[in-house]
OpenMM code with the backbone's topology and positions (N, CA, C; nanometers):
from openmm import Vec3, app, unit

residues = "UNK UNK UNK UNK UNK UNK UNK UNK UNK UNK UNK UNK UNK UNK UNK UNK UNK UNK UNK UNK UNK UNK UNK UNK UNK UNK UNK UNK UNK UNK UNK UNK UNK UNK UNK UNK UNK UNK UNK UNK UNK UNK UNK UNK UNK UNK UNK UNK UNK UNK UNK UNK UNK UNK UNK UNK UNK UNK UNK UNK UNK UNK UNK UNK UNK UNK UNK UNK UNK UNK UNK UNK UNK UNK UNK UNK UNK UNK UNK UNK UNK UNK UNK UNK UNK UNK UNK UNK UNK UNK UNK UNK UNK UNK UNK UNK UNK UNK UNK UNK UNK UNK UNK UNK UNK UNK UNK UNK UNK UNK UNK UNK UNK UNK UNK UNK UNK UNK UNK".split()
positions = [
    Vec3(-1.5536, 0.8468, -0.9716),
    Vec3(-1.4936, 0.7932, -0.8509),
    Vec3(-1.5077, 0.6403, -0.8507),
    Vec3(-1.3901, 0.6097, -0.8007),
    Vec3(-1.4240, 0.4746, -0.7492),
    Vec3(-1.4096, 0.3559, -0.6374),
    Vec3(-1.4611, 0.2932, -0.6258),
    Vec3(-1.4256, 0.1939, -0.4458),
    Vec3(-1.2578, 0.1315, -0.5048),
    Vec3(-1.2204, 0.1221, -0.3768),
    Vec3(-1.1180, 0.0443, -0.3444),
    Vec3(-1.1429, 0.0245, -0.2504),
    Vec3(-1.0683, -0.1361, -0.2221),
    Vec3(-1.0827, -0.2332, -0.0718),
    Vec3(-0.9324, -0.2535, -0.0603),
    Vec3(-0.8411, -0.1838, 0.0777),
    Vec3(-0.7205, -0.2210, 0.0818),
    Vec3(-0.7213, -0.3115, 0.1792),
    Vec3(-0.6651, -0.4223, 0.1473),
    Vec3(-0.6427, -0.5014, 0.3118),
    Vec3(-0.4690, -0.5234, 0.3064),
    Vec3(-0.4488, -0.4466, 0.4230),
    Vec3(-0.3290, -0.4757, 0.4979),
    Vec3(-0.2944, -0.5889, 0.5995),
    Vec3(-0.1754, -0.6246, 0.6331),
    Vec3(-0.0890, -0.7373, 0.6822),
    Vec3(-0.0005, -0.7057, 0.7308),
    Vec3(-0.0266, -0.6151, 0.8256),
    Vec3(0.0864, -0.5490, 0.8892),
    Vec3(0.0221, -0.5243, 1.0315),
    Vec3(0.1121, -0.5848, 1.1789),
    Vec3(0.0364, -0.5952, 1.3292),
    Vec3(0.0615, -0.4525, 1.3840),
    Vec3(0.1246, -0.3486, 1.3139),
    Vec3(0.1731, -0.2159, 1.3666),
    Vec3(0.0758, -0.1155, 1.3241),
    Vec3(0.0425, -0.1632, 1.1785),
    Vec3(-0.0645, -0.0934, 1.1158),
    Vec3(-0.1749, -0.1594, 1.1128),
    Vec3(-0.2091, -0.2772, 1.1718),
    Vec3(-0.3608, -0.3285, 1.1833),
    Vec3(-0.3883, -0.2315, 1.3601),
    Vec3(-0.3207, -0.2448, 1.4066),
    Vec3(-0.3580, -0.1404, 1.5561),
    Vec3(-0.4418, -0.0009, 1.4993),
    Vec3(-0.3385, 0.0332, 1.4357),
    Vec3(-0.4351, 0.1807, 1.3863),
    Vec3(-0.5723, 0.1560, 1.3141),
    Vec3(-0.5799, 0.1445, 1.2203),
    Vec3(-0.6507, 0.1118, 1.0675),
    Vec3(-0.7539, -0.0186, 1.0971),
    Vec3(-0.6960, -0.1224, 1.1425),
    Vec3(-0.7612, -0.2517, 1.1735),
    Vec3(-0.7060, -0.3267, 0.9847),
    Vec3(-0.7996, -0.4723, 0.9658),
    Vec3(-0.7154, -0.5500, 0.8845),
    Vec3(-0.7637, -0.4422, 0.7108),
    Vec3(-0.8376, -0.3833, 0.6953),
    Vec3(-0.9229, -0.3510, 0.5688),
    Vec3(-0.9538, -0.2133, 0.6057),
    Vec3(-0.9422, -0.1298, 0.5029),
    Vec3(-1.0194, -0.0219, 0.4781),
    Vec3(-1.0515, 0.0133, 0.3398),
    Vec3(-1.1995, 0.0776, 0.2934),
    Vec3(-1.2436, 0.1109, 0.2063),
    Vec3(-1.2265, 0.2594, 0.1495),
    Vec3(-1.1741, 0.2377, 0.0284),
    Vec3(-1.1203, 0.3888, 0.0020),
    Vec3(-1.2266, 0.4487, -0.1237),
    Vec3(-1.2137, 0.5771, -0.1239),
    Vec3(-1.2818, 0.6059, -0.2294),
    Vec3(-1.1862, 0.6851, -0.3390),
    Vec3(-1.1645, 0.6674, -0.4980),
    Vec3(-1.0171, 0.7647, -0.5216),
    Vec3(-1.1057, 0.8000, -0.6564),
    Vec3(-1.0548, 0.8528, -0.7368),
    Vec3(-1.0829, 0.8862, -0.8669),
    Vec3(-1.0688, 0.8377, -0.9549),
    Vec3(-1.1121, 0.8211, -1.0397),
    Vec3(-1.0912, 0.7423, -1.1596),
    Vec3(-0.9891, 0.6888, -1.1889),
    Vec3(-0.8550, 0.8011, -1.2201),
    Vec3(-0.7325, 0.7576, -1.2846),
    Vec3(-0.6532, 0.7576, -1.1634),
    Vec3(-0.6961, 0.6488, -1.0492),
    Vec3(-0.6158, 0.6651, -0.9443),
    Vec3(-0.5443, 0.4932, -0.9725),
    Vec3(-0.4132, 0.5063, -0.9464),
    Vec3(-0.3508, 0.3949, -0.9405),
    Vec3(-0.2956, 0.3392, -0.8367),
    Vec3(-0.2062, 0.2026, -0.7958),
    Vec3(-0.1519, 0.1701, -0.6728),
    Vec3(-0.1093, 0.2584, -0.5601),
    Vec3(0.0311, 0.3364, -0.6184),
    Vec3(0.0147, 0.4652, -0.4942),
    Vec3(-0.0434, 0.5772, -0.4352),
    Vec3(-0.1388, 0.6094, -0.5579),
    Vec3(-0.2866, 0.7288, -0.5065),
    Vec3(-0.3394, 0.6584, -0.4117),
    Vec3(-0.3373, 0.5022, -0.3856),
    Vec3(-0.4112, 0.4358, -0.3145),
    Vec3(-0.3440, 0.4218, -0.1962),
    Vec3(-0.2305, 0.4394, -0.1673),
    Vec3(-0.1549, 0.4255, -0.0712),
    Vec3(-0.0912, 0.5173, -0.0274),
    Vec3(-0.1150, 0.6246, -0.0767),
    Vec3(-0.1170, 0.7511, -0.0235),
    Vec3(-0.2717, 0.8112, 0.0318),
    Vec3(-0.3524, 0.7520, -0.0364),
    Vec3(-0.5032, 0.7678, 0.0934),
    Vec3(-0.4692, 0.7086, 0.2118),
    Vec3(-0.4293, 0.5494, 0.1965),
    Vec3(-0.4098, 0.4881, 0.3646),
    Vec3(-0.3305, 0.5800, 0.4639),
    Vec3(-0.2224, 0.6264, 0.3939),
    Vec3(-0.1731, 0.6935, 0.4914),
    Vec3(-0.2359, 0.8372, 0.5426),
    Vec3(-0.3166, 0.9107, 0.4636),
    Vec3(-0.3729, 0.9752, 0.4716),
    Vec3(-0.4333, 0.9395, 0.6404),
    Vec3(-0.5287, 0.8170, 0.6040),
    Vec3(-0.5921, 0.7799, 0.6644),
    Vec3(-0.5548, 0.7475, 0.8259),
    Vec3(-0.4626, 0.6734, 0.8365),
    Vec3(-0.3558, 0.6756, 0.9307),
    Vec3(-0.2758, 0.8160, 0.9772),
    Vec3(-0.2599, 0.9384, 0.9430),
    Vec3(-0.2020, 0.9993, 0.9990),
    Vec3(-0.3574, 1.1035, 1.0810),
    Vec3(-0.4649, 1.0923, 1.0215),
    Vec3(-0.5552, 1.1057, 1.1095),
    Vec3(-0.6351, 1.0632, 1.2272),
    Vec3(-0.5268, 0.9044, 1.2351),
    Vec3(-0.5661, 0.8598, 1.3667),
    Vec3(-0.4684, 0.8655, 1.4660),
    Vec3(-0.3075, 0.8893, 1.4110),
    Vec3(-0.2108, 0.9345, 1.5219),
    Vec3(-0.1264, 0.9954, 1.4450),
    Vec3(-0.0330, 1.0452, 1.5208),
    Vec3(0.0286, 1.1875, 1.4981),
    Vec3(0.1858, 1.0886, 1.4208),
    Vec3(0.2209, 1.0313, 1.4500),
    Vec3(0.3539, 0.8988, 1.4352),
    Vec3(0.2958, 0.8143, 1.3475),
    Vec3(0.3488, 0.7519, 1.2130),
    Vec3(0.3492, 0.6384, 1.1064),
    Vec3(0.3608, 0.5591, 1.2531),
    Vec3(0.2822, 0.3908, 1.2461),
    Vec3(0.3279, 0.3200, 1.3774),
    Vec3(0.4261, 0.2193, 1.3420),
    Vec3(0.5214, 0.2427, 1.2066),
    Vec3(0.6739, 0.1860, 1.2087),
    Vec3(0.7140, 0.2534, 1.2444),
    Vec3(0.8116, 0.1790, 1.3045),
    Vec3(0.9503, 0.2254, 1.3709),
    Vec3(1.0426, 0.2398, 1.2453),
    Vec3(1.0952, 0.4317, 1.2222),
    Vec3(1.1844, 0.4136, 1.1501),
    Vec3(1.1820, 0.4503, 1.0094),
    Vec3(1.0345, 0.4485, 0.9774),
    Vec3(0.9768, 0.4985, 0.8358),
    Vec3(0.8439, 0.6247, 0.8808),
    Vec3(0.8126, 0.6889, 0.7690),
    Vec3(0.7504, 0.8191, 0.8021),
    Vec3(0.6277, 0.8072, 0.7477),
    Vec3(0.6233, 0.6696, 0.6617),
    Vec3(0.4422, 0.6553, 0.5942),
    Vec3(0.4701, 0.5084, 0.5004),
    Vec3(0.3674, 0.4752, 0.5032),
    Vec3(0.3407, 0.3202, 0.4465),
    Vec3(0.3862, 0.3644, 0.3129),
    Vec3(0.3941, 0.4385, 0.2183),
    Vec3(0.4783, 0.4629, 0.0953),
    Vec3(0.6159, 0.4511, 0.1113),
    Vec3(0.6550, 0.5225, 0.2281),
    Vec3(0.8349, 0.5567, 0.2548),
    Vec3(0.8554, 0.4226, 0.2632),
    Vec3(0.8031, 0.3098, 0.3536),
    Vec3(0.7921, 0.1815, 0.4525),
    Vec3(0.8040, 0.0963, 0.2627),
    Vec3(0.7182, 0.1057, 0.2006),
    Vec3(0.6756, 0.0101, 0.0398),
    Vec3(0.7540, 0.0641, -0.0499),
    Vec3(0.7612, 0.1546, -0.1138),
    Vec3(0.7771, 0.2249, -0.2371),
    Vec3(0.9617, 0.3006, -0.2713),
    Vec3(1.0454, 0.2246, -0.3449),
    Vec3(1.1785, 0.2785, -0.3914),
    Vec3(1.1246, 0.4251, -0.4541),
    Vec3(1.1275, 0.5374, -0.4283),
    Vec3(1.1026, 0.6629, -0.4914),
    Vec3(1.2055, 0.7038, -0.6110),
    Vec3(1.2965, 0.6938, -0.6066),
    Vec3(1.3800, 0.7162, -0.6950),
    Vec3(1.4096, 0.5941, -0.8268),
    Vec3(1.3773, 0.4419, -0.7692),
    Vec3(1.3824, 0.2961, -0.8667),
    Vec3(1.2367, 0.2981, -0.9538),
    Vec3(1.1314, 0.3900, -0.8944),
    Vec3(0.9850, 0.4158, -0.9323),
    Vec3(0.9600, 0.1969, -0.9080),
    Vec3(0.9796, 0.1685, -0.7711),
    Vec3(0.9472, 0.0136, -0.7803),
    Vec3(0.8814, -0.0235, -0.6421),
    Vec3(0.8291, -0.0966, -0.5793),
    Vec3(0.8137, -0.1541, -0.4816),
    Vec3(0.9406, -0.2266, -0.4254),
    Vec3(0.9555, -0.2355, -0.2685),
    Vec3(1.0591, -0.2847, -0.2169),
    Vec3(1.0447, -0.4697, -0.2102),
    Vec3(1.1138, -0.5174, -0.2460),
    Vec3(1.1514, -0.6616, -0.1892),
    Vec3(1.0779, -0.7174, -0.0917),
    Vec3(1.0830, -0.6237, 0.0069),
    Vec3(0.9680, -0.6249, 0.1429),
    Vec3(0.8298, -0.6325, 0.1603),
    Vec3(0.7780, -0.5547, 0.0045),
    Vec3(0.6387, -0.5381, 0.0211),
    Vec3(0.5498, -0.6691, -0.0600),
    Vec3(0.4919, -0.7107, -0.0500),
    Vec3(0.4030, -0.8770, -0.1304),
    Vec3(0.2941, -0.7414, -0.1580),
    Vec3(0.2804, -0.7599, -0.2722),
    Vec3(0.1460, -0.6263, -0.2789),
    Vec3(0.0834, -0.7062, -0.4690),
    Vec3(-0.0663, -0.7237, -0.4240),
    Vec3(-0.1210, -0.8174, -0.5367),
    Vec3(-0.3147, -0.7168, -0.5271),
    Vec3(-0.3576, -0.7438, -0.6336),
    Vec3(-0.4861, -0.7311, -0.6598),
    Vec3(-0.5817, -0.7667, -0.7026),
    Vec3(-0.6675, -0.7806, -0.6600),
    Vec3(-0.7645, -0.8709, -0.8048),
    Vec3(-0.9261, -0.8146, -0.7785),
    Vec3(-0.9904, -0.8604, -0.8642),
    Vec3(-1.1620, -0.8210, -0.9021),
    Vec3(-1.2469, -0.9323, -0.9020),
    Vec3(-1.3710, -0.8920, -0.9499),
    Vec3(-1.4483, -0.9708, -1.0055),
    Vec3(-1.4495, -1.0372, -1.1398),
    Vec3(-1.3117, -0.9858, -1.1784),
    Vec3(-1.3284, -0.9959, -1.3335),
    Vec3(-1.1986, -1.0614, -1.3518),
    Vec3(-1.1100, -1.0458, -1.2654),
    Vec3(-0.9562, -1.0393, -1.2902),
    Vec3(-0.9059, -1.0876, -1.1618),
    Vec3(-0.9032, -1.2334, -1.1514),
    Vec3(-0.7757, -1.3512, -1.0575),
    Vec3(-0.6635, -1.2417, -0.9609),
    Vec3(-0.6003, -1.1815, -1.1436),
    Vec3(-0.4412, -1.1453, -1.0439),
    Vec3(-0.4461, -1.0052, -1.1147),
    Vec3(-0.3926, -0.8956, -1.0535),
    Vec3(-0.3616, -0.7625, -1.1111),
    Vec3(-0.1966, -0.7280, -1.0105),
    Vec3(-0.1312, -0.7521, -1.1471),
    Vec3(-0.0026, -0.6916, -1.1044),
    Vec3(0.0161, -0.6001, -1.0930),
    Vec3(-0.0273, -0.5025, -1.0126),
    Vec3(0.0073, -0.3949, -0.9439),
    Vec3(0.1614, -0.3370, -0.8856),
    Vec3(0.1740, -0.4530, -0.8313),
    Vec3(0.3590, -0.4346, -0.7836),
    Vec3(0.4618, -0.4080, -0.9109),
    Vec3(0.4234, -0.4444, -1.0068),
    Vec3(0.5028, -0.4956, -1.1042),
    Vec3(0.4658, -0.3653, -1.1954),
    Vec3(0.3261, -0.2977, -1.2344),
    Vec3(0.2470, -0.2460, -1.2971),
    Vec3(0.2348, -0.0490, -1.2528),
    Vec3(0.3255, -0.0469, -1.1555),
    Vec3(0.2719, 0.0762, -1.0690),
    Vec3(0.1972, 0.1965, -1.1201),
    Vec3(0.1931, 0.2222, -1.2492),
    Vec3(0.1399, 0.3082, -1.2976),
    Vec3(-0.0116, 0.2784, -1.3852),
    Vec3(-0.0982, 0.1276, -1.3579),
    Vec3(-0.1732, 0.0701, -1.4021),
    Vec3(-0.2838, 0.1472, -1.2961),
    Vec3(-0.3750, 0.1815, -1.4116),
    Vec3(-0.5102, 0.2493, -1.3487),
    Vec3(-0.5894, 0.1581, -1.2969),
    Vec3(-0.5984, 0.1201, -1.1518),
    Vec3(-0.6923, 0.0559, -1.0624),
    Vec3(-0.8560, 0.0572, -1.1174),
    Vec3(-0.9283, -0.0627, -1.1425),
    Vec3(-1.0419, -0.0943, -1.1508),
    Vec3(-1.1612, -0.0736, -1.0758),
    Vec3(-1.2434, 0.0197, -1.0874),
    Vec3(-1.3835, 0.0068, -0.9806),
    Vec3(-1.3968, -0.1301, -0.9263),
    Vec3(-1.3718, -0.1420, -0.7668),
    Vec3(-1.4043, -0.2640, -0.7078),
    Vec3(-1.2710, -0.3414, -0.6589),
    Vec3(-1.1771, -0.3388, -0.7198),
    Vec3(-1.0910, -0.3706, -0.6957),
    Vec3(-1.0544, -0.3987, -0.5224),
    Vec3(-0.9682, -0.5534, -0.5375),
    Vec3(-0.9749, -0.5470, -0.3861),
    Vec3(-0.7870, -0.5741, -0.3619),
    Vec3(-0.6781, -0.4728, -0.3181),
    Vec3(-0.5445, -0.4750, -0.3216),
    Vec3(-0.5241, -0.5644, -0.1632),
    Vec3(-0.3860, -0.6035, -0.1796),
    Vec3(-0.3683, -0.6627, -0.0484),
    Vec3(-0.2333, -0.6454, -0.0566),
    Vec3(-0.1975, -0.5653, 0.1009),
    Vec3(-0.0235, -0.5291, 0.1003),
    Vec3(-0.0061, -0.6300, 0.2465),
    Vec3(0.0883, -0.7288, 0.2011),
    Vec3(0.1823, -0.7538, 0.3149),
    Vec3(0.2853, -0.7214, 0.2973),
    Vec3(0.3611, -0.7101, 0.4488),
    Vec3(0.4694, -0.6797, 0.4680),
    Vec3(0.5651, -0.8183, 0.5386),
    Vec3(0.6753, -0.8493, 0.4529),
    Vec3(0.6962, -1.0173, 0.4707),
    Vec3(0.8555, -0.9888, 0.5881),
    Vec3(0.8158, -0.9444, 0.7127),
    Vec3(0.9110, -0.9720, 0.8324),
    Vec3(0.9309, -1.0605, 0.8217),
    Vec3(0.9135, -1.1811, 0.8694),
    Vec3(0.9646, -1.3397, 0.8590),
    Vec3(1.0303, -1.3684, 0.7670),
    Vec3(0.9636, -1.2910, 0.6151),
    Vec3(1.0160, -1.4341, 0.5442),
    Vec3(1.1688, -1.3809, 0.4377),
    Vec3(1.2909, -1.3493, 0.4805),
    Vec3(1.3569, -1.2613, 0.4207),
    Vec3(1.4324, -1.1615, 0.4590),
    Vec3(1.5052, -1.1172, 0.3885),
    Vec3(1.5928, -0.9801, 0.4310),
    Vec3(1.5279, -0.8060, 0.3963),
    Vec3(1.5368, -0.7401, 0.4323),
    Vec3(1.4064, -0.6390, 0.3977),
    Vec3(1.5282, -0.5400, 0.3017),
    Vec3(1.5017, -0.4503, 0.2134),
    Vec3(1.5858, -0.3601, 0.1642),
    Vec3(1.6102, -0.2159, 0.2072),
    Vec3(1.7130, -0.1552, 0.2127),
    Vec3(1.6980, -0.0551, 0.3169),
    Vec3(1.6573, 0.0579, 0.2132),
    Vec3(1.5885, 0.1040, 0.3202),
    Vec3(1.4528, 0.1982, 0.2101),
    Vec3(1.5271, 0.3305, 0.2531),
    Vec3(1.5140, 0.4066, 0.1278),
    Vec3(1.5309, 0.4967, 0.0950),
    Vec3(1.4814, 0.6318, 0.1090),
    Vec3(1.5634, 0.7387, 0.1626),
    Vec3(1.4549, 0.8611, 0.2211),
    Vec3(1.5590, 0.9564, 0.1084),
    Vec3(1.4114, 1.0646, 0.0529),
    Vec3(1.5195, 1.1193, -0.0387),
    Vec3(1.4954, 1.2448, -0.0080),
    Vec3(1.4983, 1.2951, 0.1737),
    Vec3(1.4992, 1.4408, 0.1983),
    Vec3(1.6286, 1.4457, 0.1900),
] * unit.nanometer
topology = app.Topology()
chain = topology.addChain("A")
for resn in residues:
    res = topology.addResidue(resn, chain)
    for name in ("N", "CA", "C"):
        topology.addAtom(name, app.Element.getBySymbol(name[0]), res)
């Protein structure tokens, strides 16, 4: 097993969650094992994702069908060992014990891409 530190940047999802949470995942857990705990995590504190419009911080980040991150999401990582871990870029890169990820979500700065639901 290992720690992960997610800190989020998002005022819809800092209400729930607050700015950071500490995850615990498995070894060969990568960016979205990790972001599929948050939401985990979040749907145990309310019954509603608190976007408007999306059904979980994956649906909200993640092209499912492009296997990419959206335009929308700024999503970066780094360690004690390692500055920058391209994660966004990397999605299938096995996350480091310790590792500390950081997802914003860039409202201001941009046009967002319309995300994709593939029920």
């Amino acid at each position: 097993m290992k720690r992960v530190t997610f800190v989020i940047r998002d005022p819809d999802i800092n209400k729930v969650l607050g700015n950071q949470v500490e995850l615990l995942l498995d070894d060969e857990a990568n960016i979205i094992d990790a972001i599929k705990k948050v939401d985990e995590l979040i749907l145990r504190k309310t019954n509603n994702f608190p976007v408007k419009g999306c059904k979980s911080l994956l649906h909200l980040t993640f092209h499912p069908t492009e296997h990419r991150f959206y335009t929308h999401a700024a999503l970066t990582a780094y360690s004690q060992t390692e500055k920058f871990i391209d994660v966004k870029a990397n999605v299938d890169f096995r996350l480091p014990n310790g590792v500390i990820v950081v997802l914003a979500l860039t409202i201001c700065s941009g046009e967002w891409e319309q995300i994709v639901d593939t029920e």
